[in-house]
Every structure is written in C-alpha cells, then in structure tokens.
N, C-alpha and C positions, 0 to 999 in steps of 0.2 A: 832962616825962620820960615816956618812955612805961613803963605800968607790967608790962608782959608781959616785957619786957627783962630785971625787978628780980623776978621771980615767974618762979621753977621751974615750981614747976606749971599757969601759964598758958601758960609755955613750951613743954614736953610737950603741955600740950592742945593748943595751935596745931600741935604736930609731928604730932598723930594726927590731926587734923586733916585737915591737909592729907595727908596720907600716906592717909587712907582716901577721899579727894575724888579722887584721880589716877588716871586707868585705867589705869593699868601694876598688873603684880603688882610687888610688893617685897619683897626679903627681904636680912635682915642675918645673915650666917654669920658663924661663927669661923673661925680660921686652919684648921680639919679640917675644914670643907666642912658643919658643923653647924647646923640654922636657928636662930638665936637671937629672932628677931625676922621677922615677915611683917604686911602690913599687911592683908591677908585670910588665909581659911580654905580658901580653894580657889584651885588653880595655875588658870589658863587652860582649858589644859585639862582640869579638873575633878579633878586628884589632890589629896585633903585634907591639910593643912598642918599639925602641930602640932609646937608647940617642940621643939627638941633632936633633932627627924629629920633625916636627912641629905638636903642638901638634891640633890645626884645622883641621891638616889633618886625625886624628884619626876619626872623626864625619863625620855624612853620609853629602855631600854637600850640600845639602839644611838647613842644620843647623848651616854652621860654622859664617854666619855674624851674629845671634844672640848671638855665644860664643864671638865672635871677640869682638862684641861691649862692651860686659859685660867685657872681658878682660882689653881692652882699658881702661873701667869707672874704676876698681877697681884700675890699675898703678894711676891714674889721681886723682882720687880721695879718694886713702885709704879705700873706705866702701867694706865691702863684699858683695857680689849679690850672690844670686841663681835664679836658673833654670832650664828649663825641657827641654829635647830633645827628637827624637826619631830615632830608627833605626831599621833596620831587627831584627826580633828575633830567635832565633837557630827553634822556633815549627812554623816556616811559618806565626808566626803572627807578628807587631810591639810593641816591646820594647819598654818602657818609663823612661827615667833617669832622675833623680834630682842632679844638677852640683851646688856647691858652691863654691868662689872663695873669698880669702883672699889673701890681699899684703903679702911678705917677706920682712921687713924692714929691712936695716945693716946699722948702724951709719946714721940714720933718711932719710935715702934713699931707698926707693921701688926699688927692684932689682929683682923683677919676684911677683910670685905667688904660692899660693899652689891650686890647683880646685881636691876636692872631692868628686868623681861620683857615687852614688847608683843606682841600678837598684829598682826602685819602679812599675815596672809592677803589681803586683801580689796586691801592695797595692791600686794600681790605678783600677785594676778589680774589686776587692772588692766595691770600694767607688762607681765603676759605677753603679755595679750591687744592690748597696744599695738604689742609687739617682734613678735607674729605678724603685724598689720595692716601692720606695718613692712614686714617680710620677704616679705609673700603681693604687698604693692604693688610689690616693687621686683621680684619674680621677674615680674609682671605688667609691665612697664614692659622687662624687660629680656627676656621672651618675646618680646613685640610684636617689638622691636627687631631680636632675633635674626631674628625669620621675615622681617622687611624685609629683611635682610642676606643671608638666603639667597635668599630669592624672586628676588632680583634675578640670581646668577647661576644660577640652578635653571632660569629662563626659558630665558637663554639655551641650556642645557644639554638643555631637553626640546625646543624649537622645532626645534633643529641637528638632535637626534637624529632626531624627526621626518619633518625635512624631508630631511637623508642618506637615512635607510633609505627613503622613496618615490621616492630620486633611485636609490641601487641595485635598488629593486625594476623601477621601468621599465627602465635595463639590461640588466635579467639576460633583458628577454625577449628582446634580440637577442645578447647574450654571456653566455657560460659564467662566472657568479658562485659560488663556492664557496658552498656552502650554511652552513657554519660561520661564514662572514664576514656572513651574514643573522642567522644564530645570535644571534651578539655583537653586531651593534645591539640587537637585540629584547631580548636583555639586561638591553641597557644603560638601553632606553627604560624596561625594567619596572622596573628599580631605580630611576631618577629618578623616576618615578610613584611609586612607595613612600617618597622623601624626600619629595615632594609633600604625600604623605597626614601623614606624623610633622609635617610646618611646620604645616601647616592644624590638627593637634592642638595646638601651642602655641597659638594664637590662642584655643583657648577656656578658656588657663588665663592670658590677656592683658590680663584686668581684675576681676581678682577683689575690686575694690573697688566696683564698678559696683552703683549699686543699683536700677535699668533691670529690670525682670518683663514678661516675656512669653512668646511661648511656646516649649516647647525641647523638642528632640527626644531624649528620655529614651538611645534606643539609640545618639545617633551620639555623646553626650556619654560612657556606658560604655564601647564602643570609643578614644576619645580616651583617655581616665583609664587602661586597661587597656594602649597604649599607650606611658603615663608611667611606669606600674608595673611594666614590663614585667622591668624591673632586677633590683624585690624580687623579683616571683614565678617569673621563670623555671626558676630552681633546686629551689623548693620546692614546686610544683602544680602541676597539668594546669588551663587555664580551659574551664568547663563552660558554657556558654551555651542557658539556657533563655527563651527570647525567645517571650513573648505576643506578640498585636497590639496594641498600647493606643495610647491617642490622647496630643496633645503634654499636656505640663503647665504652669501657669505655674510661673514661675522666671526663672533665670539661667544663663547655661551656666559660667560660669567659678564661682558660689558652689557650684551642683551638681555641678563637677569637682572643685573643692576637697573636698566631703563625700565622694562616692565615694572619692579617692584615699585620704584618712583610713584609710577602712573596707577600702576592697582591702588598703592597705601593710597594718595592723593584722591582717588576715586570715591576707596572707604571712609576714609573722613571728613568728606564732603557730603556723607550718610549719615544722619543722626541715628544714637545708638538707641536700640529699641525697640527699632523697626524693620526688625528684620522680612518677615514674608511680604509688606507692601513696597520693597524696594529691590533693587537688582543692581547689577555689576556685570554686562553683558562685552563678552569678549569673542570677537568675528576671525576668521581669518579667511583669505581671499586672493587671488591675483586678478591685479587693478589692471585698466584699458591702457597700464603704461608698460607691461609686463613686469609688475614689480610686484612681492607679496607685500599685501598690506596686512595691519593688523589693529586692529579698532577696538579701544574699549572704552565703553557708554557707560554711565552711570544716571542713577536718577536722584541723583543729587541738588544741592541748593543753585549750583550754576554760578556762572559770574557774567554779569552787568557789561553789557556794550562797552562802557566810556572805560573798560578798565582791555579788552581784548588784547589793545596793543603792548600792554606791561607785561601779558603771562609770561615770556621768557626771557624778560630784562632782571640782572643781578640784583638779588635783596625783596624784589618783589616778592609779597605774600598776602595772600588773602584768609589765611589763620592767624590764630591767635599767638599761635608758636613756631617757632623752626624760623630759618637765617634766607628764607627766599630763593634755594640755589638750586631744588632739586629740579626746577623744568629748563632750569638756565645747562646746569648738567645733561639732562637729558638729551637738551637737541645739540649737547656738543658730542653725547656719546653717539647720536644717530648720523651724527654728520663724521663722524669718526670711521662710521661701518658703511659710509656714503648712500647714506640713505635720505629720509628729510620724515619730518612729523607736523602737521597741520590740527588744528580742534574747532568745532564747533563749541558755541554754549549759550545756552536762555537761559537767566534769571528766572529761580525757581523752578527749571524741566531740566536740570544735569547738563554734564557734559559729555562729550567723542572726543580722545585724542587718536588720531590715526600715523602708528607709525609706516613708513613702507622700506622697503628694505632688496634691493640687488637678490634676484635669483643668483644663486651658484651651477658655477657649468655642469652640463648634462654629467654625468659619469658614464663610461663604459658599458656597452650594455654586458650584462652575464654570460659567461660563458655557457654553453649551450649545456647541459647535464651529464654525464657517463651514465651510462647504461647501469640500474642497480646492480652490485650485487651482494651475493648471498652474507646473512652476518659472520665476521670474523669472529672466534673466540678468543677473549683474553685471553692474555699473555701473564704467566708468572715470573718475577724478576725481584730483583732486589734493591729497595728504598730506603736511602738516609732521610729523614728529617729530621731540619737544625729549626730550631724556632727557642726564644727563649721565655714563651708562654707555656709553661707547663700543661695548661685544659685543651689549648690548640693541639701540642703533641700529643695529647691522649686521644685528643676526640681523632685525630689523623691515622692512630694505631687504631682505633677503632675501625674506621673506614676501610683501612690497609689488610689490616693485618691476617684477616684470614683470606686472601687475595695473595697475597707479597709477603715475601722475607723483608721483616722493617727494623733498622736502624737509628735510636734517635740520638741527638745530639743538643746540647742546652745550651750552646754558645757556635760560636761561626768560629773562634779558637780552636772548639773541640770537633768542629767539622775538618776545619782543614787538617788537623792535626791526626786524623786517622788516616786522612787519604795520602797524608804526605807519607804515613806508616806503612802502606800499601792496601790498603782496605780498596774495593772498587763495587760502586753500583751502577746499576742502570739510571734508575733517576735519583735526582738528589732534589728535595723540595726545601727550598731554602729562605726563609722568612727575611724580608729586602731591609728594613729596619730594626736591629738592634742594637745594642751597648756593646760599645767596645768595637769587636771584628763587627762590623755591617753587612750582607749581603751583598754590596757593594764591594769591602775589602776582600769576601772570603771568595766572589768572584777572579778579583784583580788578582791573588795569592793561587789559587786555579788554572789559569791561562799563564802564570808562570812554571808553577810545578808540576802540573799536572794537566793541559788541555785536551784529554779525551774525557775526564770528569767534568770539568768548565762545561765541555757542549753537552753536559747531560740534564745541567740544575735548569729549576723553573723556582721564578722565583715568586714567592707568595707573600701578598700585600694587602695592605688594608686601606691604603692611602699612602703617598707621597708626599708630606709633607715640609720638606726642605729643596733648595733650588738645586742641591744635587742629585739629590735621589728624583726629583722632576725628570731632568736633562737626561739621566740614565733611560728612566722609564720611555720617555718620548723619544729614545731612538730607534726602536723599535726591532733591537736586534735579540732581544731575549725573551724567551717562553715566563709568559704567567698566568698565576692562578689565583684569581681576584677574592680576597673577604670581604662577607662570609660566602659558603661555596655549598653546593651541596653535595652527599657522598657521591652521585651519580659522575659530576663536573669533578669530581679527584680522580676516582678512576679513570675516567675516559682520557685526561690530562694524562696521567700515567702511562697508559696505554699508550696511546700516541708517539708521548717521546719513547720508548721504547721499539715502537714501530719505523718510527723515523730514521734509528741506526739501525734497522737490520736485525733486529736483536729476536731470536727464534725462542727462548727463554721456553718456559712451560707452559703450556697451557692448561688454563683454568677450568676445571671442570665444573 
C-alpha cells in the first residue's frame, strides 16, 4: 500500500510539492476573487502575493474586468476558461500571459477557483515573428507574380506606344497632325513609363526571404519603399530628400525595403492626417565618421516621451492604437542581419530620427579603360523565331522585327522546339521564360539536347521570375535576356548582338 495515500501530511507535502516545482504561477481564490492560497510570492510579473488579497488586483488595471468576467462565468457556470493578458515586462517590453481557470468543488458546491498563469511571451514572439515571415513570403511571391502579370501587358502597351508616336511623328512632316493628338501619345507613353517604374519597385520587395548580400544601392531602394508608402504619407508630409553621394552597401534590397518601409509608415502615422504642407518626413543620406553609410529619417511628428525610450524595440511594444508592437523589434533584427545597427532620437511633440547605418560594400573594380570609338556598324538581317504564348506580345515583336528580320512565330515552347527539331534553324530565337506546359526553361533543356547550336542562340524574354526555379535559372547568369516591357530600340539592338556574337554576316539592313 502505498503510504502517502493513508498520510495527510505526506499528501499535502507531495501537493506543495509539486505546486512549487511547476512554472506556472498558481493561485486558489474564493468565490469573491480572494487569494487563498498561491504557490509563490511573486505574480510573473513581479506584483507580491499575500493571502487574502484580491486577486484582480494582482493584474495591470486595464485587464482585470476581462479576468473578473471569466471569474464570474467559471463560479456560474463550472466550465473552465482561458485567457491572455498583458503587463509590463522586466526588459521594457509587454509580457503576454495565458490564465486558465477551473472551479474548486466541496460537496457539489463551487467554492472558489484555481487560475493557472504562464508567461507565454517568448512563445507569442516566435508565432509573431513566424506569421510575419509568413506574410512578408507570400507578399514576396505574390509581388513577383504581380509584376510578371503586368510586365507582360505593359510591354505591349509601351512598345505600341512607342512605335505609333514615331509612326505619327514621321507623318506629321508631310501632313498637318494636330499637335494635341502628339499631346496624348506622349502622355500616354509618360504614364506607362511611370507603371514601369511602380512594377520594377515590386521586384525589390519580391523576396524578402532571400538571404543573398551584396551590393545595393541605398537611394534606388528609398525611392522604391517611398513609392510603397506612398499611401500612408501623402496626406500627412511633404518628402524631404537629403541625398549624399555614398557608395553601395552590403545588404539585400528587399530585407532593406522591408526596414525602411517600417520606419517611413512608422514616421507617417506619427503625422496627423491633414496636415500635410506643415509637416515633413526628411530622409538624409550620408557616410558617418565610422565609415559606414547612414541613413536618417526625421519626422515631425508627435515624438515619444523619455520614460518610454528604452521600450521602442522591445517585443509588443507600441505606441498606437493598433498593430502587435514588432515592427521596430523586426527592424533592428533586419539591420543587425545586414550587420549594421539603428539608433533614434525623439522629443515629445518635435518628431523623431531613426538612423540606420549600414557596412560599405568593397570598392569594385575600376573600369576598364574605353576602346578607341568606332564608326556605327550597320544591322544585320537574320532570321527570328519568337515563342511566347501572349499573342499582343508576339504581334507587337513582329511589329518591331519584322521589317528588319525574317520573323517566325510560335504559340507554345511545344511548337518552338518542334520546328527546330524539324530542321528549321534561326539566328536568334526570343523565347518567353514562363509559360504553360513547355516553359522556356523545358524548351531550353529540350535544345541543349537536340539541338545546341540553336540552345546558344535563344535570349530569353521576361517579365518576372516568379517561382524559385525560374529564380535559380535566371540568377545564374548564363543566358542572354530581354527584360518586359522593352523598347523597340532594346529588341533590336538584343538581336543584333546575339547575331554578332556567332559570327553571323547575315544581310545587312539598309
């Protein structure tokens, strides 16, 4: 028989026992929310314990009527509830706790409770910092995406434009063209350049999982992010751009757009909406007396309060009314990632400075010295397949071509390889990298088997990479491409090129 069973007091000791071995806090209240019993002297978060206090009052005040109620429900109703609180935490940031609570029954009467308190901070960081990685991967995946989807009719749309307005321009010198009807091309061409430029900014926020360092160019990565943020800020500041010369940095473009955009949005809604011309968002760039570029942006925002300095990049801290507290906690783990460090000033009612600084990247090479001009070659006439399976892009490419070049098109990468495995043979082959079914990637790999004097001829035409193989392909840097959207000038010259590069004497274009 075991004898702790038949022994009270061996009972009890097993219960304190084990009650003061468990890391949870514990406490036994009565039916009025009274501590009768705790198995330590100190809450979590450090408020002292002693019998017969209330135990609501242990919780920061803004929390105790969600314990209260849960109290209430479990006397009432016998079920157990849980839940999450929060309070000050010992490192300047806010603690997060998980409270469960279960009746004490004696002789079928609820006579208090037991509530069992973890500190689940650490597990709560993690899960943030997981659900962010989440979210930053799938907006990166679904950026890429996007700009493949535009890219491809964008092409079409700048090439046409293009190529109309120099079709009315030659016109107009033998017929009276309204000058308003020149107007509205150029327009039309500047705005489609301007969609050009926002696609090309997705791309650098198109893998922000990427842990790839090298070197980036500080100001075209702030104009992108400024861009993004374009949303928050335009109501609430004027952007003030104080632009040094500094050299690249190592990094990432998409982990250092992610930081900046943090710090911009953060900036901007620290700017009440409304006021836009009396307020600003001034962003510097600089190399600091440590040789490191820095990069500072001030706002003239509401500011945050001395006694709070030490919490800005402790987990959960926030000084809004909204958002989970992570994005400055993220931030200097993204800058301590690219092994840099971020510092801020800030007054109460005059804004803030958060100053990132960030590792010069090594000198490069200097230039090779020039060749002697010379005189312009004339095109070369030759003969081009294009596979794409965008039918406006193949048109708009015949367009381009086709009074230049014998042009060949194909609507599938099936029907590409399938002529040349027939004996068909061109000089270049422009071959669209993502499609259904054969990919430019198969009809590659299918080339370098049957046919590798065609293989070294395709260049292949893109709009985005948006899968991790068509990435890996592209980033090796072993094949010719022609980026969407393009303009007629950048096909040709493409064309040319690789035609020049085997040798090829073809005809020249008069």
């Amino acid at each position: 028989m075991d004898p702790v069973s038949d022994d009270p007091r061996a009972h009890a000791a097993l219960a304190a026992a084990l009650l003061a071995a468990v890391p949870d806090f514990v406490a036994h209240v009565d039916a009025s929310g009274l501590v009768v019993y705790a198995n330590r002297g100190y809450t979590p978060a450090g408020v002292r314990v002693t019998p017969g206090c209330s135990w609501l009052e242990l919780m920061n005040s803004d929390q105790r009527e969600r314990a209260a109620v849960a109290l209430v429900s479990v006397i009432a109703t016998r079920a157990p509830i849980a839940f999450e609180t929060r309070a000050d935490g010992n490192d300047g940031g806010i603690a997060i706790y998980s409270t469960r609570i279960a009746p004490v029954v004696v002789d079928d009467l609820v006579t208090g409770a037991i509530a069992i308190t973890r500190d689940i901070t650490s597990e709560k960081h993690v899960e943030a910092q997981v659900l962010y990685a989440e979210r930053t991967t799938s907006f990166g995946s679904l950026a890429a995406g996007v700009a493949h989807e535009i890219n491809n009719p964008l092409a079409v749309v700048i090439a046409n434009l293009e190529l109309a307005l120099r079709r009315v321009e030659r016109v107009g010198d033998e017929l009276v063209i309204p000058e308003v009807a020149l107007d509205e091309l150029r327009d039309a061409f500047e705005c489609a350049d301007q969609v050009k430029e926002i696609v090309a900014d997705l791309e650098v926020f198109s893998r922000p999982d990427g842990e790839t360092l090298g070197p980036v160019d500080v100001h075209r990565v702030i104009e992108a992010t400024l861009r993004a943020a374009w949303s928050e800020v335009r109501h609430r500041a004027q952007i003030v751009r104080a632009f040094g010369t500094v050299p690249l940095v190592i990094g990432n473009p998409a982990r250092l757009g992610q930081l900046l955009l943090n710090l911009i949005v953060n900036a901007a809604q620290a700017i009440e909406e409304g006021h836009y011309t009396g307020n600003a968002i001034r962003i510097a760039t600089s190399v600091d007396d440590r040789g490191q570029v820095a990069i500072a942006i001030r706002d003239t925002g509401t500011g945050i309060a001395p006694p709070l300095h030490h919490r800005i990049f402790a987990p959960f801290f926030t000084t809004k009314d909204e958002g989970v507290g992570l994005g400055l906690t993220l931030s200097r783990r993204i800058v301590a990632s690219l092994g840099g460090s971020i510092d801020f000033t800030s007054e109460l009612g005059s804004g803030s400075e958060f100053t990132v600084r960030l590792p010069m990247a090594p000198a490069r090479p200097a230039p090779v010295a020039p060749v002697a001009p010379v005189a312009p070659v004339a095109p070369l006439r030759g003969r081009v397949l294009i596979t794409d399976d965008d039918p406006t892009v193949v048109r708009t490419l015949v367009r381009i071509l086709g009074s230049h070049h014998e042009v060949v098109t194909a609507s599938s990468g099936e029907a590409a390889v399938t002529l040349i495995n027939g004996g068909e043979r061109f000089d270049v082959i422009l071959c669209d990298l993502m499609m259904p079914q054969l990919t430019g990637m198969d009809v590659m790999a299918a080339l370098v088997a049957s046919a590798p004097d065609q293989a070294a001829r395709v260049v292949f035409v893109t709009g985005g990479a948006f899968t991790q193989r068509a990435r890996a392909f592209l980033e090796s840097d072993r094949y010719r491409r022609l980026h969407k959207p393009f303009s007629p000038q950048t096909v040709l010259a493409k064309v040319d090129e690789v035609m020049r590069a085997h040798g090829d004497s073809g005809t020249i274009v008069e």
